[in-house]
MMTF fields as JSON, N, C-alpha, C and O atoms, coordinates in Angstrom:
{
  "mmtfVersion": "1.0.0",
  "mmtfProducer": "UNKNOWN",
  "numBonds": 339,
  "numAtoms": 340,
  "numGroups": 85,
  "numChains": 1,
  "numModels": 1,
  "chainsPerModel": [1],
  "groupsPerChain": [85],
  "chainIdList": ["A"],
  "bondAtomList": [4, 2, 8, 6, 12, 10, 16, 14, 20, 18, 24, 22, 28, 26, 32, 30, 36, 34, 40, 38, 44, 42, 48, 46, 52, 50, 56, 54, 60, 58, 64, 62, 68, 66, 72, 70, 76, 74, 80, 78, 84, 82, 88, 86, 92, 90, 96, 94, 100, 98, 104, 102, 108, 106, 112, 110, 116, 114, 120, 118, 124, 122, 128, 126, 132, 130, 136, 134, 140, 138, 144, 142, 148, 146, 152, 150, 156, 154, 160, 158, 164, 162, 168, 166, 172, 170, 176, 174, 180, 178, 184, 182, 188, 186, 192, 190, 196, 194, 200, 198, 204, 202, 208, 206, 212, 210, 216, 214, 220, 218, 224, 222, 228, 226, 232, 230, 236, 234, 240, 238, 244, 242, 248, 246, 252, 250, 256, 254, 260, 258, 264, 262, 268, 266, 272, 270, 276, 274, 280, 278, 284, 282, 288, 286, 292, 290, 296, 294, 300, 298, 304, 302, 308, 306, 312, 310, 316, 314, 320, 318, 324, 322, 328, 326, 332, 330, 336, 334],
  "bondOrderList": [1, 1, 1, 1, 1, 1, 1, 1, 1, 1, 1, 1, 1, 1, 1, 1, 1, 1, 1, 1, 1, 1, 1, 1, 1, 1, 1, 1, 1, 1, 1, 1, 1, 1, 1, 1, 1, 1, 1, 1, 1, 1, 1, 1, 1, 1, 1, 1, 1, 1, 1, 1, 1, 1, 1, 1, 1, 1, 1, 1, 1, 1, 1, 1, 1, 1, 1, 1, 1, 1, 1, 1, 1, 1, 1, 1, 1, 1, 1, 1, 1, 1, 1, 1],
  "groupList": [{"groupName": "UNK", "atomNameList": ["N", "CA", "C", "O"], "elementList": ["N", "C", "C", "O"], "formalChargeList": [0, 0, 0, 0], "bondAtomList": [1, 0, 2, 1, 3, 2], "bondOrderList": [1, 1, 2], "singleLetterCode": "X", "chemCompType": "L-PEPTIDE LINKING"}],
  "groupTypeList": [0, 0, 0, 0, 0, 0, 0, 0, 0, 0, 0, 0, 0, 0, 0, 0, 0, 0, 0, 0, 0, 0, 0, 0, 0, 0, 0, 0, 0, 0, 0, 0, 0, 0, 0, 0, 0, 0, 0, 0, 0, 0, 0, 0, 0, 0, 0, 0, 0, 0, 0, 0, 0, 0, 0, 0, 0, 0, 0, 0, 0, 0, 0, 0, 0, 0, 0, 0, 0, 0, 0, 0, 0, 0, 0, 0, 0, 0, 0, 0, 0, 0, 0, 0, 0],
  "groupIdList": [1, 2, 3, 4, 5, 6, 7, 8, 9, 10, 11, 12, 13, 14, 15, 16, 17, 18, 19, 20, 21, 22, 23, 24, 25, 26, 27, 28, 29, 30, 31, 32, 33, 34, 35, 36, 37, 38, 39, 40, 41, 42, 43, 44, 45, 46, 47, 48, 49, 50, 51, 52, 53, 54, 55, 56, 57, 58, 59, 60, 61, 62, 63, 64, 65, 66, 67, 68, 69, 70, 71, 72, 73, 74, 75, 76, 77, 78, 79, 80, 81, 82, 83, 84, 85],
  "secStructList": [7, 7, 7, 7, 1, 7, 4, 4, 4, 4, 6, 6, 7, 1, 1, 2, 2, 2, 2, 2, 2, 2, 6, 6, 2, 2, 2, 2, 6, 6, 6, 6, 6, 2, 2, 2, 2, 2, 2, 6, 6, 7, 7, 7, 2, 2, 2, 2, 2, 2, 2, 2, 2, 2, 2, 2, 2, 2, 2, 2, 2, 2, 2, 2, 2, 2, 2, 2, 2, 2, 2, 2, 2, 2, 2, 2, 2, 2, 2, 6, 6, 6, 1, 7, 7],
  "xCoordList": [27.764, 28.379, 29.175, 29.175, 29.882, 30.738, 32.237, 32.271, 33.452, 34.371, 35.047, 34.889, 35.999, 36.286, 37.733, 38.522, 37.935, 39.476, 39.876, 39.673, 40.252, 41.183, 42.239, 43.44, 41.644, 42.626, 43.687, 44.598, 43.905, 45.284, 46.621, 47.845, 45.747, 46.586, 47.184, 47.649, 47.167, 48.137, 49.338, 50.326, 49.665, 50.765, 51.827, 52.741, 51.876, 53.005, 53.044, 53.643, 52.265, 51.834, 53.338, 54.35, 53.375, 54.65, 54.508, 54.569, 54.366, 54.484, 52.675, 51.636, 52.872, 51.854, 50.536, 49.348, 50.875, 49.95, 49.209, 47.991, 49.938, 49.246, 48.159, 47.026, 48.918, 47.77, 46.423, 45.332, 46.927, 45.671, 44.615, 43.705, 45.128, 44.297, 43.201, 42.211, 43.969, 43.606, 42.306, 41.206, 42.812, 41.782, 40.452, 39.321, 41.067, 39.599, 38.785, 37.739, 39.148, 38.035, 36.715, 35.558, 37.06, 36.034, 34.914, 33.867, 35.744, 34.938, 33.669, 32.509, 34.62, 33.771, 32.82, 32.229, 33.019, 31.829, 30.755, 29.532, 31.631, 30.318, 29.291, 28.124, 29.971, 29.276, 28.289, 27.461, 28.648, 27.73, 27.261, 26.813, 26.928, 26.021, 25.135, 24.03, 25.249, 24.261, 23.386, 22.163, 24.257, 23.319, 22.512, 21.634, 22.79, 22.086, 20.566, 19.634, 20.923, 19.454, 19.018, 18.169, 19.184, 18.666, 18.097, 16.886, 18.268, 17.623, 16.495, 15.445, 16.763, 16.04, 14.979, 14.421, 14.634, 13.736, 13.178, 12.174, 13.873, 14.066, 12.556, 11.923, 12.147, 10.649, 11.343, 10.846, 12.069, 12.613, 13.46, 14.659, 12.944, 13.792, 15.244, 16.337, 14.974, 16.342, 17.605, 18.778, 16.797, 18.272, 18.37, 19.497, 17.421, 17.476, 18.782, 19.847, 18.593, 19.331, 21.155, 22.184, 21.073, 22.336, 22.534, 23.637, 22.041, 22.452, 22.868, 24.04, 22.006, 23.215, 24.525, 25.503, 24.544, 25.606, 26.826, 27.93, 26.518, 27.729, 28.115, 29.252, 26.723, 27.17, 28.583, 29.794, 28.254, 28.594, 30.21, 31.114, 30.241, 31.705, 32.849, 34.041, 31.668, 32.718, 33.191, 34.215, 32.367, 33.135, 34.427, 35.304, 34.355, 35.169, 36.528, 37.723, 35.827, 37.062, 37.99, 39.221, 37.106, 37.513, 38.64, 39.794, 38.266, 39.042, 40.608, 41.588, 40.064, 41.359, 42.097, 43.113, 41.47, 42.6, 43.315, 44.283, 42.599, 43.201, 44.155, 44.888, 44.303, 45.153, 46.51, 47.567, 46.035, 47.358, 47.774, 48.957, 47.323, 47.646, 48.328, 49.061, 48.504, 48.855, 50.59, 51.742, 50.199, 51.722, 52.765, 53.996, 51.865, 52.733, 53.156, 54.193, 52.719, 53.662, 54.64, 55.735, 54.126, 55.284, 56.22, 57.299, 55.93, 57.091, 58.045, 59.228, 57.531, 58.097, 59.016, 60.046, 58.271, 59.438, 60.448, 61.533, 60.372, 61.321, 62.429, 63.565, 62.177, 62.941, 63.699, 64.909, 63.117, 63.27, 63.135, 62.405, 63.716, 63.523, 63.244, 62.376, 64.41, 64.303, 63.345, 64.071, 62.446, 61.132, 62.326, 62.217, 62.917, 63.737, 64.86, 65.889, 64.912, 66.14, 67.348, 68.38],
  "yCoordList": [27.437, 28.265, 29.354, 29.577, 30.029, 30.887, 30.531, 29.886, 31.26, 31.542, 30.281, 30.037, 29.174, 28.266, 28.462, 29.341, 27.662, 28.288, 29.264, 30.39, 29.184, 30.419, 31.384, 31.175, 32.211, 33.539, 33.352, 33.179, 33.329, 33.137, 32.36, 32.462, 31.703, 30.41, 30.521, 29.623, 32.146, 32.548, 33.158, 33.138, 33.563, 34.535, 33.665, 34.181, 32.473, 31.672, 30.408, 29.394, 31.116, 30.361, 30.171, 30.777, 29.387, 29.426, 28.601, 27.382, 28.989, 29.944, 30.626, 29.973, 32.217, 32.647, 32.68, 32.734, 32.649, 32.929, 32.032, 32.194, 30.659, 29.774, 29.407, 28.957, 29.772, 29.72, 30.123, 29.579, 31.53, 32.453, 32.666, 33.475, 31.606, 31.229, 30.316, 30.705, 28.854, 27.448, 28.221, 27.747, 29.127, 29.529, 30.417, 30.521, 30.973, 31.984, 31.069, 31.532, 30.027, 29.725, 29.041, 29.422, 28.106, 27.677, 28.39, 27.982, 29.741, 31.26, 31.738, 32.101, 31.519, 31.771, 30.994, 31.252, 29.702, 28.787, 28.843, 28.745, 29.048, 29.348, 30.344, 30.105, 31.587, 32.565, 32.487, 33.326, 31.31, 30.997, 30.306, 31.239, 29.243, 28.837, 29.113, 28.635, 29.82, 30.891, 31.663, 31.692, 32.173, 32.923, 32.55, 33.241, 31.243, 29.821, 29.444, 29.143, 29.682, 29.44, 30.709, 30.532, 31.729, 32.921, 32.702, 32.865, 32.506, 32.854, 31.601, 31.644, 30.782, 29.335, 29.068, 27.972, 29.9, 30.182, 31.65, 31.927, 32.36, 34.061, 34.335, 33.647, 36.002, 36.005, 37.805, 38.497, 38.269, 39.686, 39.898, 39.71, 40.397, 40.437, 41.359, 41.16, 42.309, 43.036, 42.025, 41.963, 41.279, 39.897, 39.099, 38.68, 38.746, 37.684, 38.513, 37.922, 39.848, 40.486, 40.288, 39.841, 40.653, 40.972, 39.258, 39.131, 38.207, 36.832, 36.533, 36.222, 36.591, 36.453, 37.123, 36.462, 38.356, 39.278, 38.576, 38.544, 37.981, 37.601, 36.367, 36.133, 35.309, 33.649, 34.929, 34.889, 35.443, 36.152, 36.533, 36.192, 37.275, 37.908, 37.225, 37.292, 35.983, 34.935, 33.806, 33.228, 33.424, 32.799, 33.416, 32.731, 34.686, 34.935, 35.348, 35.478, 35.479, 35.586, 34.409, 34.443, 33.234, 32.023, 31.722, 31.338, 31.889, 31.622, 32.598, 32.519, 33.385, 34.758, 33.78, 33.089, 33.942, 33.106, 31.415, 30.926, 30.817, 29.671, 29.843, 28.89, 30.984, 31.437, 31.573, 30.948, 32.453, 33.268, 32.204, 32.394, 31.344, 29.78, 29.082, 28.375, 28.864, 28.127, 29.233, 28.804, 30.38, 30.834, 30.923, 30.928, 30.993, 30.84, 29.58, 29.524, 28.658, 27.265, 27.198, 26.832, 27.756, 27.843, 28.657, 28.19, 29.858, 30.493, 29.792, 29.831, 28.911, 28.572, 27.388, 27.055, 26.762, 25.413, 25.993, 25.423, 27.38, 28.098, 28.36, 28.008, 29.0, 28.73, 27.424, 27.289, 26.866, 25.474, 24.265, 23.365, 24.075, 23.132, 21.63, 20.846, 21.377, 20.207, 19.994, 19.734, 20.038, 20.006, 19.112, 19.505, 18.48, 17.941, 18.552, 17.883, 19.681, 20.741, 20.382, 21.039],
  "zCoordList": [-23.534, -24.547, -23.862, -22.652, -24.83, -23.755, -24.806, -25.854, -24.02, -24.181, -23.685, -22.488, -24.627, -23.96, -23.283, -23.63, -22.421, -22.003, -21.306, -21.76, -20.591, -19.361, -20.224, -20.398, -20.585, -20.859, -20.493, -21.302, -19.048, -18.408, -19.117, -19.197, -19.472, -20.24, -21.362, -22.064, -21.609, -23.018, -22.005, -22.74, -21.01, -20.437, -20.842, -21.487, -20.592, -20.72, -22.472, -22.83, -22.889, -24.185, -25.263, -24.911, -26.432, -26.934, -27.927, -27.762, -28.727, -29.11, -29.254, -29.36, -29.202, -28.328, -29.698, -29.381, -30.847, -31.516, -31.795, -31.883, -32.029, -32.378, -31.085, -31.254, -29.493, -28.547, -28.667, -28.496, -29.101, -29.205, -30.42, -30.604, -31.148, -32.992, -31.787, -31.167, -31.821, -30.995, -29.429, -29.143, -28.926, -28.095, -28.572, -28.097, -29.659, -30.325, -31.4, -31.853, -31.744, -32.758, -31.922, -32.095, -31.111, -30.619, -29.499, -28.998, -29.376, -28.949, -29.972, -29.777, -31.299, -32.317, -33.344, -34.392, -32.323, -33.037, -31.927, -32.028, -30.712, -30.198, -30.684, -30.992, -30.702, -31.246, -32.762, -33.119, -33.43, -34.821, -33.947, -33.281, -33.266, -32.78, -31.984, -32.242, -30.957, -30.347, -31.555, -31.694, -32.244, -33.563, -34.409, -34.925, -34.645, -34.98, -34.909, -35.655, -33.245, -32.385, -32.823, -33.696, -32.645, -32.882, -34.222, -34.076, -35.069, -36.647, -36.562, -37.203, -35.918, -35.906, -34.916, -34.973, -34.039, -32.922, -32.652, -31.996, -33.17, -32.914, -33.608, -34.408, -32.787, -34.059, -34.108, -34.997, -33.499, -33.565, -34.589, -34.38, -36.094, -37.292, -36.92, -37.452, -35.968, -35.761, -35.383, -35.753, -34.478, -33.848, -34.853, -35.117, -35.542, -36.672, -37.461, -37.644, -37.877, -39.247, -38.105, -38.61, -36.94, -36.246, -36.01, -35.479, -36.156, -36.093, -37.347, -37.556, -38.26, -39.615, -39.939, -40.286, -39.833, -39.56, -38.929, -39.473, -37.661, -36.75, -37.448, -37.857, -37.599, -38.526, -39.954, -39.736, -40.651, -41.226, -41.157, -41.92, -40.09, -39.61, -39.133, -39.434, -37.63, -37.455, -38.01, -37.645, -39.014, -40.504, -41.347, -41.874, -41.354, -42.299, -41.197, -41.462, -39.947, -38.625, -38.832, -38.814, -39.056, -38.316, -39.951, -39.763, -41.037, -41.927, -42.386, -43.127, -41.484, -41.382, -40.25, -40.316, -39.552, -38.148, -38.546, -37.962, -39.577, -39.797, -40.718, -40.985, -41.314, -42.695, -41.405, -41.321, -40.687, -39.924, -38.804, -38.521, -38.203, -37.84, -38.558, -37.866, -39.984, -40.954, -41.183, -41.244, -41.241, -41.51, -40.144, -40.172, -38.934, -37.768, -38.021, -38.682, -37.731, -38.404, -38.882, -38.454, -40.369, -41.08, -40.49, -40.126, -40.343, -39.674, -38.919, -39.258, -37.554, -36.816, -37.053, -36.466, -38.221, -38.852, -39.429, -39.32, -40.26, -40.838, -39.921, -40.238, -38.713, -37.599, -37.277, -37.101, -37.253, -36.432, -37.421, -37.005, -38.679, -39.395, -38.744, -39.126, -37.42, -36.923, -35.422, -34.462, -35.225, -34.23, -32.977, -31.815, -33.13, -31.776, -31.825, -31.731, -31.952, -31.566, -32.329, -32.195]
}
């Protein structure tokens, strides 16, 4: 688990947002899944309450970032109606 992907790998990205949607979600499934285990093995109600919380936050992250993925697109076809230049 962990952060998938080399950071690095946005400097030259292009278009850069859709890089950086495509690199953070599966950051943030990790993160529901780590939290996962936590509510599902955990016996410390404080981590339990801060593991739902995050299942919580990075859900509604992950549906913010697919919204704003979906309009870079668009944006960029708006630009670029014809994808072969």
């Amino acid at each position: 688990m962990g952060m998938d992907g080399d950071p690095s790998m946005l400097e030259d990205a292009d278009p850069f947002d859709t890089a950086f949607i495509e690199m953070m979600i599966p950051h943030h499934e990790g993160a529901i899944a780590m939290a996962q285990v936590e509510l599902d093995k955990g016996s410390d109600p404080e981590l339990k309450a801060l593991a739902q919380d995050i299942i919580e936050a990075q859900k509604a992250r992950d549906r913010r970032d697919a919204r704003a993925d979906q309009l870079n697109r668009i944006a960029v076809m708006l630009r670029d109606p014809d994808p072969s230049g």
